[in-house]
N, C-alpha and C positions, 0 to 999 in steps of 0.2 A: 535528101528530102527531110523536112519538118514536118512535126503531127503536135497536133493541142488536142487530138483524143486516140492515146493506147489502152487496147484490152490486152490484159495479160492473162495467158493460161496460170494456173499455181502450182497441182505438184510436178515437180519436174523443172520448171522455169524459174519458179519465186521458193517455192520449199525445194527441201531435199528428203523427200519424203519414199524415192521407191525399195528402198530396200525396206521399209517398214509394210508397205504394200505388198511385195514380195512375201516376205517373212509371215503375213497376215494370211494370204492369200496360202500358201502352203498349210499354217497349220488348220486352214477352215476345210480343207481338200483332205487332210487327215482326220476330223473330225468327222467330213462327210463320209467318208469311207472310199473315196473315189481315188483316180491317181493324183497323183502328186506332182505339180508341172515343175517346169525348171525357171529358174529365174530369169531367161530369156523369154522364153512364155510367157510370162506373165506381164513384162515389162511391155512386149509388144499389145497390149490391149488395155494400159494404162491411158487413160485420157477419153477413155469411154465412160461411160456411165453404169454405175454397178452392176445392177440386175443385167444389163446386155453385154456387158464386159461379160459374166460369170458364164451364160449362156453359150458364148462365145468359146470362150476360153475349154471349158470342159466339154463342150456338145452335148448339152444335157436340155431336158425338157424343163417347162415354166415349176412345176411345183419342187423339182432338185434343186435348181435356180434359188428359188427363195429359202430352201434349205441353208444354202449354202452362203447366202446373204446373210441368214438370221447368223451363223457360225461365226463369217468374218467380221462382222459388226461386233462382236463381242470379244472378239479375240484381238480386233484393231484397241477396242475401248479401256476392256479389262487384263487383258493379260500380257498382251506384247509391249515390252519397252522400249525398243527401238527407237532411236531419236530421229525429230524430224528437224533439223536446224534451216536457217534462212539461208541460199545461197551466198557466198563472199560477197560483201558490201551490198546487200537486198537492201537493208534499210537508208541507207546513204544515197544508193541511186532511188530510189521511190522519193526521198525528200527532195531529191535535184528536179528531178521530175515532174511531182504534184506542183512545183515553181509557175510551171508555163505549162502545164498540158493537165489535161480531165484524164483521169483513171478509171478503168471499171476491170473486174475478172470475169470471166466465162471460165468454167470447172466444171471437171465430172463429178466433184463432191457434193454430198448433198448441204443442203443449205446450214445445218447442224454443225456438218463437217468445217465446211469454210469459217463459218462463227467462232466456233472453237479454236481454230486454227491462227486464225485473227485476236484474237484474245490471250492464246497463248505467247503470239509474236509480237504483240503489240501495233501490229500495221494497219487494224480496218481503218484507219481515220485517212489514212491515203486515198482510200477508195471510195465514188460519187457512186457506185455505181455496179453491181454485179445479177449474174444471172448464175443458177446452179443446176445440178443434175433432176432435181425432183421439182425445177423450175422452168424447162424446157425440154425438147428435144436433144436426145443424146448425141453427141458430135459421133459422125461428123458432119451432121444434118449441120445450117447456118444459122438455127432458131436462135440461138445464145444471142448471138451477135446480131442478126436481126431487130430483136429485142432490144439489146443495148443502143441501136444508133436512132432507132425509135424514137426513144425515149430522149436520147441528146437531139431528136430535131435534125440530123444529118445524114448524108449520105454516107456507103457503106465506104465509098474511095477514102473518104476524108479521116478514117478512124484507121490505126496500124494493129494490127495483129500480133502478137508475140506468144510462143510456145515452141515445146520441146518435143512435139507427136506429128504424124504427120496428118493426124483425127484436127489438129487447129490448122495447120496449114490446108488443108481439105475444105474445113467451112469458110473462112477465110476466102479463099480461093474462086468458091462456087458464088459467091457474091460480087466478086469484084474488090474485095477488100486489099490494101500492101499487107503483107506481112515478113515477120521476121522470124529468123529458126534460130533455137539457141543447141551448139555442139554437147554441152555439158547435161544433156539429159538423156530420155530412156531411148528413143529416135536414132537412129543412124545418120548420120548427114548425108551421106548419100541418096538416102530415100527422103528425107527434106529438102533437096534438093532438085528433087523430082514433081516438087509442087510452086517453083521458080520463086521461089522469094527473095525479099531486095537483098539480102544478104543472111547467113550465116553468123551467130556475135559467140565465142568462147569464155565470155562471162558477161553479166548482168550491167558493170557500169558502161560496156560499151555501149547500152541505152541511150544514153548522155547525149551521144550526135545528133538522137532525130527530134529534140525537141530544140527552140531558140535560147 
C-alpha cells in the first residue's frame, strides 16, 4: 500500500529519547520521595501524555501527580543530559518521504516539548502538520489523529499511522486508520501485534515502501 498522508509518533519512533524519559522519570520519583520504578515501568507508559502517564505509573492522586510533573519537567530540562539522537537515517527517510506524502506528528509531548525537539533536530520543516499532549486527548483516545485528518480534509483510512507503543496503534485502530509498528522502540512486538498492523518495520527507512 501507498499513503500521501503519514502521522508519525516521535519519542520512540523518530527520536531516541526513552532512556532520557526513563532516567528523568526516576530522578523525579526520588525527588518526590515515592518509589522508584524500573525502566521497564516506565517504558510501558511512554506514549501517554504526562500528567496521566504519572498517575498511572505511580497510582497516585491528581495533586502528587502534579508534584511529580512539576519535578520531571525540571529534571528533563535542567539537569539530566542524556542524549536524545534521531533514529538511524530519520532525516534521510523524512526528506524521501516529505517527496510524495504530507507529514504530521501525534505525541505525548507537550507542545513546548516537540518545538524544542524540532529545533534541536533540525526537522519541523518536514512536518504540515502536528497535534500534542496539551493539544488533545491523551492517546490512546483517537483525538490526535482525528484532529490531524480533519484538518487535511480526509478520511481516517487514507492517512498511515506510525509508532512504537501500542497507545498509537490503539487510536489508530479505533478509527479505522492503517497503521505501522516499529520493532526498535519501547513496545514489545508482540503486543503491537496484537493491534494487527500492516506490518512491523526494524528501522525507519523501511518507510520508504509506502509512499510512491
Amino acid at each position: 500500500m501507498k499513503f500521501e498522508y503519514i502521522i508519525f509518533d516521535w519519542d520512540g519512533t523518530v527520536m531516541d529519547s526513552a532512556a532520557k524519559i526513563v532516567a528523568c522519570m526516576q530522578k523525579a520519583a526520588a525527588m518526590g520521595q515515592i518509589s522508584i520504578p524500573t525502566k521497564e515501568q516506565v517504558e510501558h507508559i511512554i506514549g501517554i501524555s504526562l500528567h496521566p502517564a504519572i498517575k498511572q505509573l505511580f497510582s497516585i492522586d491528581d495533586d502528587k501527580a502534579d508534584e511529580i510533573v512539576t519535578h520531571y519537567k525540571s529534571v528533563f530540562l535542567d539537569q539530566d543530559k542524556t542524549a536524545c539522537p534521531l533514529f538511524a537515517n530519520a532525516s534521510e527517510t523524512l526528506t524521501h518521504l516529505s517527496r510524495s506524502a504530507r507529514l504530521a506528528v501525534a505525541t505525548g509531548k507537550a507542545r513546548r516539548g516537540l518545538e524544542r525537539a524540532w529545533e534541536n533536530t533540525n526537522t519541523k520543516h518536514f512536518f504540515e502538520l502536528s497535534r500534542c499532549a496539551d493539544e488533545a486527548e491523551s492517546k490512546p483516545s483517537s483525538d490526535m489523529l482525528l484532529q490531524i485528518v480533519k484538518e487535511w480534509k480526509i478520511e481516517p483510512e487514507q492517512a498511515l499511522m506510525v509508532g512504537d507503543t501500542v497507545y498509537d496503534m490503539q487510536m489508530a485502530e479505533n478509527i479505522g486508520m492503517p497503521r505501522v509498528g516499529v520493532s526498535y522502540g519501547v513496545h514489545d512486538k508482540i503486543e503491537l501485534l496484537k493491534h494487527k498492523p500492516l506490518t512491523i518495520i526494524d528501522s525507519l527507512d523501511m518507510m520508504k515502501s509506502f509512499v510512491k
